[in-house]
N, C-alpha and C positions, 0 to 999 in steps of 0.2 A: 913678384909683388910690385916691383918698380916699375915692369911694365904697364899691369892693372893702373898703377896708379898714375900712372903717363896717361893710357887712353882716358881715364874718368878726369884727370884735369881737361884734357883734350876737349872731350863731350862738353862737360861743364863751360867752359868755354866760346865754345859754340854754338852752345843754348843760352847762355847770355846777351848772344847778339841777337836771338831770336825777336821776335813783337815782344813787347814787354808784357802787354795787357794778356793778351792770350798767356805764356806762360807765367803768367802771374795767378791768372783763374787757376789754371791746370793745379797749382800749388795749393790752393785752397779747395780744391775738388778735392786733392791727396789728402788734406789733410780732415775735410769734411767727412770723407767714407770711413776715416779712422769712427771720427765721431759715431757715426753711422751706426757701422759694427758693434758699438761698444750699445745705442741704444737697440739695434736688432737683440742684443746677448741678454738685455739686461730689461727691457720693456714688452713683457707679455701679453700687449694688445695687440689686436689683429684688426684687418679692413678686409673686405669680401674674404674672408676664411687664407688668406697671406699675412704674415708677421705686418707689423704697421712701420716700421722703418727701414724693409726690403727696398720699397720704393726708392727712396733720396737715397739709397747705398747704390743701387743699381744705375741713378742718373748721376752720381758723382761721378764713378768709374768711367762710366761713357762719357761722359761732358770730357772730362778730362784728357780722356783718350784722342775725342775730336779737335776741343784745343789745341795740344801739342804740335796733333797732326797739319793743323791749319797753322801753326806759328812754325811750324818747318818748312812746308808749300811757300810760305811768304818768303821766306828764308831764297827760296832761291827764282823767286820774280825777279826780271832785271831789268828792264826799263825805269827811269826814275820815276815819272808820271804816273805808271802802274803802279809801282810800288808804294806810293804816296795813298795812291787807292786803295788797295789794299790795305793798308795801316789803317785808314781808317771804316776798314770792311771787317776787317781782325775785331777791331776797340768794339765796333758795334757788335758783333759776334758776340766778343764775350760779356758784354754788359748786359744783351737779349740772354744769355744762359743765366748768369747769374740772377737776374730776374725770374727764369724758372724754377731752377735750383732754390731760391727761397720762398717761392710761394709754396712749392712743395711741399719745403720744409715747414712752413707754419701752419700748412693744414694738417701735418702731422701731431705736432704740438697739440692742434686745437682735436684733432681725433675724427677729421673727417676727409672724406677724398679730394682731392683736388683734380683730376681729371672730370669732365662732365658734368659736375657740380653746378646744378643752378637753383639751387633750394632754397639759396637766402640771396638776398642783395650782395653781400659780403664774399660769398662762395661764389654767385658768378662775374662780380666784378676780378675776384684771384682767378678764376680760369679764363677770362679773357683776357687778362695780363699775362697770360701764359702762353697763348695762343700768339699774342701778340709776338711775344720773345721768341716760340717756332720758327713763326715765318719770317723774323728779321735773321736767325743762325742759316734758316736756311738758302735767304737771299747771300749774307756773307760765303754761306759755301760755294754759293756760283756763283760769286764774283770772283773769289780767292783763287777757285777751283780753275774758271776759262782761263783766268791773265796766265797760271802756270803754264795749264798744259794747250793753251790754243794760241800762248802769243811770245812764249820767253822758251828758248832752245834750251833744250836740255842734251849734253851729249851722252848720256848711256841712255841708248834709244829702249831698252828693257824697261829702266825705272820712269820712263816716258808716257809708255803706253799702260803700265799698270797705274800713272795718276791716270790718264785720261780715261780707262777703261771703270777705274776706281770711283772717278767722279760721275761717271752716268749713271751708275748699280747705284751710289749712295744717293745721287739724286734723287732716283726711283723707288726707292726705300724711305727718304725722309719722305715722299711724294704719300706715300702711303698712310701716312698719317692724317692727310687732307679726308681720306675717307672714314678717317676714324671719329670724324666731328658731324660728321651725317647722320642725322636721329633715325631711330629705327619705326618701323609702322609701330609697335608698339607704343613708344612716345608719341607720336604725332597724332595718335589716336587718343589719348589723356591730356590735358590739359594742363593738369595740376602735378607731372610729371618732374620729379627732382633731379633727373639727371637728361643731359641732349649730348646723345653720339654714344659710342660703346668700342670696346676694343672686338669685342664678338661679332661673330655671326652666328645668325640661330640660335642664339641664346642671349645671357644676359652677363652682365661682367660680376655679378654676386657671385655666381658657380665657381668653386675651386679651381684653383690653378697648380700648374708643377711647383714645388717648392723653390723660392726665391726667386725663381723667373716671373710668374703668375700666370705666366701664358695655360689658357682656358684647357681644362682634358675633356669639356664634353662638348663643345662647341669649337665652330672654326675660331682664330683668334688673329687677328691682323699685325699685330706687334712681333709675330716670328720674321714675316719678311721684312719689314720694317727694320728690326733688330740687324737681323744679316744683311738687306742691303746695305744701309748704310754707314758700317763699318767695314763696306769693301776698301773705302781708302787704306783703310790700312790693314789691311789683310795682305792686298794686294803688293800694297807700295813694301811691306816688309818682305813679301817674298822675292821682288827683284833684287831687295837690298842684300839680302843672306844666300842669293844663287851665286855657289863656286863660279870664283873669275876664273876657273879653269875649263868654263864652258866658252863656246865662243857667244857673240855678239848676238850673232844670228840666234843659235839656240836659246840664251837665255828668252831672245824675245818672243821665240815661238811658245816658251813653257810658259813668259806671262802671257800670250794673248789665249791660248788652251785653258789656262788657267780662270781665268776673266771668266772668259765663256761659260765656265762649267759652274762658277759662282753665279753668274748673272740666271744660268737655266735654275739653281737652287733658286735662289730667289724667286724669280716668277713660279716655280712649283710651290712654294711654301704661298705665295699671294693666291695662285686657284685655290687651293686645297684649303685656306680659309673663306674664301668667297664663298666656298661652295657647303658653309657652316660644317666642316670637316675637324675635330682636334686633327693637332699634331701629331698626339700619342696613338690613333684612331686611322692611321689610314687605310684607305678603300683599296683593289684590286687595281684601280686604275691608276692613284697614285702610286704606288709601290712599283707599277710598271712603268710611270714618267720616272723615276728615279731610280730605274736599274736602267733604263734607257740612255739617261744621263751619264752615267756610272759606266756603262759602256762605250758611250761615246769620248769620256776624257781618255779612258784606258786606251784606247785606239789611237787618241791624237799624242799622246805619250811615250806609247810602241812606237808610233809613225819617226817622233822627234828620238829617240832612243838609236831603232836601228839606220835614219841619217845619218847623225854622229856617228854610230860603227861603220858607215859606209864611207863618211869622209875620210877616216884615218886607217885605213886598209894600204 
């Protein structure tokens, strides 16, 4: 018990020095999805055939997740000039979230969508302030992202290359969203149209969705790769952190850059296969054989990295 409670002073400790602003969001995102949940349990309204406060439960978790992860990345910037940037790459990070996280939130309140929304004045001035807060998180993430892993030394060269490899996937993944603001012929053909851009393809974002996810079951849906890239940071960066030190250097770094790789090919399979107005739940022959393909190929580079290691200590 004393040990627990050594490492959790430890952590605590060490997460106090972190960005303030950032782990300060994070706190309120925790404390927000409490809320959340409690109006998911307790408010039986629904938006395109999804509970109505799926939504902000699901961008708290995340939000919070990326904050942490970006007030840790900062954590170990070293340059002081960078890190000066950084700090104030973090504060704008999270002040751009938090401005999504409550528009969200008060479209929820008022009982209508806040993505795509241009039906009133009102709805599309809140989705433009939304859009706005995207792209400023997502410029903080590559700034936050380069000064780590392209300008400040890191010596376990494993947790190295899962940020850098971490930060391209999630790039490409926030990137994905850019295509989600692209009106579809449908719109561009009406005039009087209430909504510009859609998470779908081949369809429309009314169609039911998997539960609490929403992601589309009858149309392809762009929020899958989206979703998974850009929480490769920290996919990735936890798996160098939790690979036994009783692997060598070498190895652990070939398990994260195999590793990387076989996320990064999920990702891009999960981006065709919406493009191609595909669900997720729905795949084709062809899909199914990109990702037995994949599925074979990390088993190989795993084998490959496995009987190394029995070869070394022979």
């Amino acid at each position: 018990m004393s040990l627990v409670q050594d490492r959790s002073r430890a952590l605590w400790t060490a997460v106090r020095g972190w960005h303030r602003p950032l782990v300060a969001f994070t706190t309120v995102m925790c404390l927000w999805a409490v809320v959340c949940l409690v109006g998911l349990i307790l408010d039986p309204r629904t938006l395109a055939d999804d509970p109505i406060w799926a939504k902000p439960l699901k961008f708290s978790i995340s939000l919070a997740l990326y904050a942490i992860t970006l007030a840790w990345m900062l954590s170990m910037v070293q340059r002081p000039v960078l890190r000066r940037i950084g700090w104030w790459a973090g504060t704008v990070g999270a002040a751009a979230s938090l401005l999504e996280i409550v528009v969200i939130s008060i479209q929820v309140v008022r009982g209508v969508g806040s993505h795509f929304n241009v039906s009133t004045p009102t709805n599309q001035l809140f989705y433009q302030l939304m859009a706005g807060g995207v792209t400023l998180m997502y410029c903080a993430t590559l700034v936050i992202g380069a000064f780590l892993a392209m300008f400040s030394r890191i010596e376990d060269r494993a947790l190295a290359w899962s940020l850098r490899l971490g930060l391209i996937i999630a790039l490409v993944g926030l990137s994905v969203g850019f295509l989600m603001v692209i009106p579809t012929a449908a719109q561009l053909a009406d005039p009087t149209s209430s909504t510009y851009g859609s998470h779908s393809v081949g369809g429309d974002d009314a169609t039911g969705g998997i539960f609490f996810l929403g992601w589309n079951t009858a149309h392809g849906d762009l929020r899958v790769s989206h979703f998974i890239g850009m929480h490769a940071l920290q996919v990735l960066s936890i798996l160098a952190i939790t690979l036994p030190r009783a692997l060598s250097e070498a190895d652990r770094l070939r398990i994260v850059v195999a590793a990387g790789a076989t996320y990064a090919a999920v990702t891009a399979i999960a981006l065709w296969q919406a493009l191609r107005g595909q669900s997720v739940i729905h795949p084709d022959a062809i899909t199914v054989a990109a990702v037995g393909v994949t599925i074979v190929l990390a088993a190989m580079s795993f084998m490959t990295i496995a009987a190394q290691r029995r070869h070394q200590h022979r």
